[in-house]
C-alpha positions as CSV (number, residue, x, y, z in Angstrom):
1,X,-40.7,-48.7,223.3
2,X,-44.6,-49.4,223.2
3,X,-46.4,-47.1,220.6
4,X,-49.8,-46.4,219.3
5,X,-49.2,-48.0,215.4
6,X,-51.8,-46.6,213.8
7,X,-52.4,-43.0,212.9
8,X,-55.3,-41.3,210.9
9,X,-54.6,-37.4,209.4
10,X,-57.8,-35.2,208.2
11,X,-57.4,-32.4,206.5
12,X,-59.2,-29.0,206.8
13,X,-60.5,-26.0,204.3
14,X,-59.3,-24.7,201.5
15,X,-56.5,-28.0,200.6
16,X,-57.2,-31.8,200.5
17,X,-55.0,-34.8,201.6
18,X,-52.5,-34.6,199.7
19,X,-50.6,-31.9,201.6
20,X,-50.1,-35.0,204.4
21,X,-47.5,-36.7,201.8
22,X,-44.8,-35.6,203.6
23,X,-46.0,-36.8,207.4
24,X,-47.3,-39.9,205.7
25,X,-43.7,-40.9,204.0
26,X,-42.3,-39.6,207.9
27,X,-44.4,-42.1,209.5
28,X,-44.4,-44.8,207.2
29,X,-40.7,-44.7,207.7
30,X,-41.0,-45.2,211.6
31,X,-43.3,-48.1,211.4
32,X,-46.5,-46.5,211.8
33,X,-49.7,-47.2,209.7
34,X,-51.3,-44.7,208.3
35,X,-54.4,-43.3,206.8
36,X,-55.2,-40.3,205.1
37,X,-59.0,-39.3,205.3
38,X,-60.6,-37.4,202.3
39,X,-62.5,-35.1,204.2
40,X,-65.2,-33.9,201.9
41,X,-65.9,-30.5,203.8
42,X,-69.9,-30.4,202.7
43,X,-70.6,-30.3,206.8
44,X,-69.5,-31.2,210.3
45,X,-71.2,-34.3,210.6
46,X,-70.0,-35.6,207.1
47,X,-66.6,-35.2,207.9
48,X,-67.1,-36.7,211.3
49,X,-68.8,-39.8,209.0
50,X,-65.7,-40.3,206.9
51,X,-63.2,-40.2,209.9
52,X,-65.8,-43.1,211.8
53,X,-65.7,-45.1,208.5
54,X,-61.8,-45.3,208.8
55,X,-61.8,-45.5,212.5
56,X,-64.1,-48.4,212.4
57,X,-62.3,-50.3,209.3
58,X,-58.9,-50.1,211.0
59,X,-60.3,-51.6,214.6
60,X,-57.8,-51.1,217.5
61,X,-56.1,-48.2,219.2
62,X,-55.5,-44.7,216.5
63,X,-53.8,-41.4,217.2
64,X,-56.2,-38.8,215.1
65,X,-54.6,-36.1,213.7
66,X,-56.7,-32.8,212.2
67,X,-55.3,-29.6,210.5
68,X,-57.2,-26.4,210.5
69,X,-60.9,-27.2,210.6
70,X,-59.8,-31.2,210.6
71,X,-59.7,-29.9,214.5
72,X,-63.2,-29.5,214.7
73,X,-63.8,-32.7,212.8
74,X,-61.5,-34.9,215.3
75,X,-62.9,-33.0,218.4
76,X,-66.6,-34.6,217.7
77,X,-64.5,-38.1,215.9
78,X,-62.4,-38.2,218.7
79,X,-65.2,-39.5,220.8
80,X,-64.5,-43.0,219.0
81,X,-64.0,-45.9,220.8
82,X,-60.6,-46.7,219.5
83,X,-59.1,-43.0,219.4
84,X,-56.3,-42.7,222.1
85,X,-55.2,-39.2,221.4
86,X,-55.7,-36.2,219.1
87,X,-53.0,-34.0,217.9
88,X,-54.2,-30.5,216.6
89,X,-52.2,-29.0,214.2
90,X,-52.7,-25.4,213.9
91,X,-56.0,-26.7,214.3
92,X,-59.4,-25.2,215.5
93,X,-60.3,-27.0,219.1
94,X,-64.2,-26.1,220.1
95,X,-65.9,-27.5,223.2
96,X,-69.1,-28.4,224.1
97,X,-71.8,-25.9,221.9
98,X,-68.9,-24.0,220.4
99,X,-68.2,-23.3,216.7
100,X,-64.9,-22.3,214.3
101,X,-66.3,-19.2,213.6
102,X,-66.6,-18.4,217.5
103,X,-63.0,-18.9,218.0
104,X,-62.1,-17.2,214.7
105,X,-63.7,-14.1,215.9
106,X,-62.0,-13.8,219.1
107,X,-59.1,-12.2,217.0
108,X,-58.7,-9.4,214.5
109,X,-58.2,-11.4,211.0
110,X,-54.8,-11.1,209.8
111,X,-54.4,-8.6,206.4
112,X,-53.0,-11.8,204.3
113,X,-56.3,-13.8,205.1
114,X,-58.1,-14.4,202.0
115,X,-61.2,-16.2,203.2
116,X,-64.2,-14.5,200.9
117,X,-68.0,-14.7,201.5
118,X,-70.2,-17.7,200.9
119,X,-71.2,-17.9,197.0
120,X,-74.5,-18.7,195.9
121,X,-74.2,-22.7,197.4
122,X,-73.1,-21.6,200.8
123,X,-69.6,-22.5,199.8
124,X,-66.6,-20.6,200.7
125,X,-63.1,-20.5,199.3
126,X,-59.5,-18.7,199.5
127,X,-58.7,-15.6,197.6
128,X,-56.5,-16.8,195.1
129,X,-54.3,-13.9,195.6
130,X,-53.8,-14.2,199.5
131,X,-53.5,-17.9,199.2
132,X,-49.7,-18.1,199.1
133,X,-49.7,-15.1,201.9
134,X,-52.4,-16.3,203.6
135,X,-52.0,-20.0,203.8
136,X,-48.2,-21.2,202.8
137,X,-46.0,-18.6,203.1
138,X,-43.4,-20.5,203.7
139,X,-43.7,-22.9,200.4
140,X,-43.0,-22.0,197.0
141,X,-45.6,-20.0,194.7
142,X,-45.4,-22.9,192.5
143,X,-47.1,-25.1,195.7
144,X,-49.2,-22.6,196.7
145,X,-50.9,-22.5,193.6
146,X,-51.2,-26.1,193.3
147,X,-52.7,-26.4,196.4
148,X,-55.2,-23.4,195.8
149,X,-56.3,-25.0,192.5
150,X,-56.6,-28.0,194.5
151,X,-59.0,-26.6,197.4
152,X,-61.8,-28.6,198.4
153,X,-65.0,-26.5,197.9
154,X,-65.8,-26.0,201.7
155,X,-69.6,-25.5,202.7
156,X,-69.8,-23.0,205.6
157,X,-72.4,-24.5,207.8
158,X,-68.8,-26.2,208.9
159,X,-68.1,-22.7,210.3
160,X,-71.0,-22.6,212.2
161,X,-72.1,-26.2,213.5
162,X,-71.7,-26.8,217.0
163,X,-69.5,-29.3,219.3
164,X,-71.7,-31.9,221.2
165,X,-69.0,-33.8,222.9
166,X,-65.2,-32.4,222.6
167,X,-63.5,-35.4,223.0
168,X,-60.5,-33.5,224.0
169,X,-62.1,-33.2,227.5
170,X,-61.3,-37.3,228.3
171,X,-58.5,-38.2,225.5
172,X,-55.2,-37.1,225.7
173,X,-54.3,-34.3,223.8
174,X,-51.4,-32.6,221.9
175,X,-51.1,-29.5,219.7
176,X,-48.8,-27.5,217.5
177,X,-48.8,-24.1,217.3
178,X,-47.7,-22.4,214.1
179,X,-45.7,-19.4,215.0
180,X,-46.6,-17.6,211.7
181,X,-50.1,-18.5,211.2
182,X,-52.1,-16.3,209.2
183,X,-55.6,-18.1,208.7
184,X,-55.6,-19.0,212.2
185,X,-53.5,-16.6,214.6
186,X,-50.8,-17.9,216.9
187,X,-52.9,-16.3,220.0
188,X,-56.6,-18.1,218.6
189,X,-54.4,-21.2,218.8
190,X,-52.5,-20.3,222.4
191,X,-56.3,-19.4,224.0
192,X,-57.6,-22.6,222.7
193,X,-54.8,-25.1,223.9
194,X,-54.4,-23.8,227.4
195,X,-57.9,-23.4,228.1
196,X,-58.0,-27.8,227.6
197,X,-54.8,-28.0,229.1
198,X,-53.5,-29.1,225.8
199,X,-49.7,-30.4,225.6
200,X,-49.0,-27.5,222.8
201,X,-45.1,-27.6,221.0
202,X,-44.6,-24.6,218.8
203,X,-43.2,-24.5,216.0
204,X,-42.1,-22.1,213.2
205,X,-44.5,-22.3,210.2
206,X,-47.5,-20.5,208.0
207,X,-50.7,-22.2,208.4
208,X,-49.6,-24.9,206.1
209,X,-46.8,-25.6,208.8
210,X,-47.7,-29.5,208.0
211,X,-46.2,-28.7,204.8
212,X,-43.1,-26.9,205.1
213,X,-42.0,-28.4,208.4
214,X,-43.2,-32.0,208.1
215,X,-40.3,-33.3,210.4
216,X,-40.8,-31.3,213.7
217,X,-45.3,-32.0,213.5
218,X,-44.5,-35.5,213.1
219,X,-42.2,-35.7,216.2
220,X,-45.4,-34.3,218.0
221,X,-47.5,-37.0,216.3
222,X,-44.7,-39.3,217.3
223,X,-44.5,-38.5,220.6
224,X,-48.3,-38.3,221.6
225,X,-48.4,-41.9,220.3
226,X,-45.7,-43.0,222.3
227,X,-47.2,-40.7,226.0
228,X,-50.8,-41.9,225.4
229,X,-50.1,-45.4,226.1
C-alpha cells in the first residue's frame, strides 16, 4: 500500500512538542518519519518560518499535522510545495483574511476555559487552575500540571493575524473533532470543517485529545497519508 512517509506535527498554545510523544512512538512504529516542530508561538508568521525550515530540510512529499492554533500555522505552511495534506486536530482552520479569535468568538466560551488577558508583553497564558478542566480532562492532574508548567509563552498577535492563503482550499484535508473540547468547542470545530468540506472523524477527547487518545488521531493521520496519494 503506497503512503505519504513523512509526517511533520506542530503544536499549538499553552503546551510544546512534547505532548506528540505518543503519535510520534505510533508512527515511528508504522514506518513513518517524523518530525516534531518547536513551534515558538511569538507570531503567525514565525511559526509558519519554523514549519518551512522543516518542510524544506526534509525535501519530498509531507502530511502536516497542527493541534489547536498549530491549525492556523499549517493553514498558511500548508501552501508548501511538498505538503500533500493537513490533518487538523482539534485544530483552528481560518480562510483567506480570517483570524483564531474570529472563529473563537463564534461560540460562548466554555466555564472550564482558563485563557486570561494579555500581560504586560502581549503574552497570554492558561489559568493554572482551569488547565486540567480546561485543556486535559481526560489526563491525570499529575500531566496536566506538567504540561501547564511546560506552556510555551504564547504572544497574542497569533490570535489576531490574518490567513493570506488557506491552503486547505487546494490540499486535501482531514480533521478530528474532539467530542469534549473545552478550549475549542466541538460546534467551533463542526462549523469550521464542513464549511472546507473537510474529511472530519470524531473522536472522544478534551482538547488534549492527542494526548489521551493517541491511537485513534493517528489512524486519521494514517489514513490521510495513505488517501492523499
Amino acid at each position: 500500500m503506497s503512503k505519504i512517509k513523512n509526517i511533520v506535527l506542530v503544536h499549538g498554545a499553552f503546551a510544546d512538542g512534547s505532548g506528540w510523544r505518543g503519535i510520534y512512538e505510533i508512527l515511528k512504529a508504522n514506518g513513518y518519519n517524523v518530525t516534531v516542530v518547536h513551534n515558538p508561538l511569538t507570531s503567525l508568521e514565525d511559526g509558519v518560518q519554523a514549519v518551512n525550515i522543516a518542510l524544506d530540510k526534509i525535501g519530498q512529499s509531507i502530511v502536516l499535522v497542527g493541534h489547536s492554533y498549530g491549525g492556523v500555522i499549517i493553514t498558511e505552511a500548508g501552501n508548501h510545495q511538498n505538503v500533500e495534506a493537513l490533518v487538523y486536530v482539534a485544530a483552528f482552520q481560518p480562510g483567506d483574511g480570517e483570524t483564531a479569535l474570529q472563529w473563537l468568538q463564534t461560540a460562548p466560551a466554555a466555564p472550564e476555559n482558563g485563557v486570561l488577558p494579555a500581560d504586560e508583553n502581549g503574552i497570554i497564558y492558561y489559568d493554572k487552575d482551569k488547565y486540567h478542566m480546561g485543556i486535559c480532562a481526560d489526563l491525570s492532574p499529575e500531566d496536566a500540571d506538567f504540561m501547564c508548567a511546560s506552556q510555551g509563552a504564547f504572544y497574542a498577535k497569533g490570535f489576531v493575524t490574518s490567513i493570506k492563503k488557506a491552503a486547505w482550499k487546494s490540499k486535501p484535508s482531514y480533521a478530528v473533532i474532539a467530542t469534549e473540547d473545552k478550549s475549542i468547542p466541538p460546534e467551533i470545530q463542526e462549523a469550521m470543517y464542513k464549511r472546507s468540506k473537510t474529511a472530519a472523524t470524531y473522536i472522544k477527547g478534551s482538547h488534549a485529545v492527542y494526548i489521551s487518545q493517541p491511537e485513534a488521531v493517528a489512524d486519521v493521520i494514517i489514513a490521510a497519508s495513505v488517501h492523499a496519494l
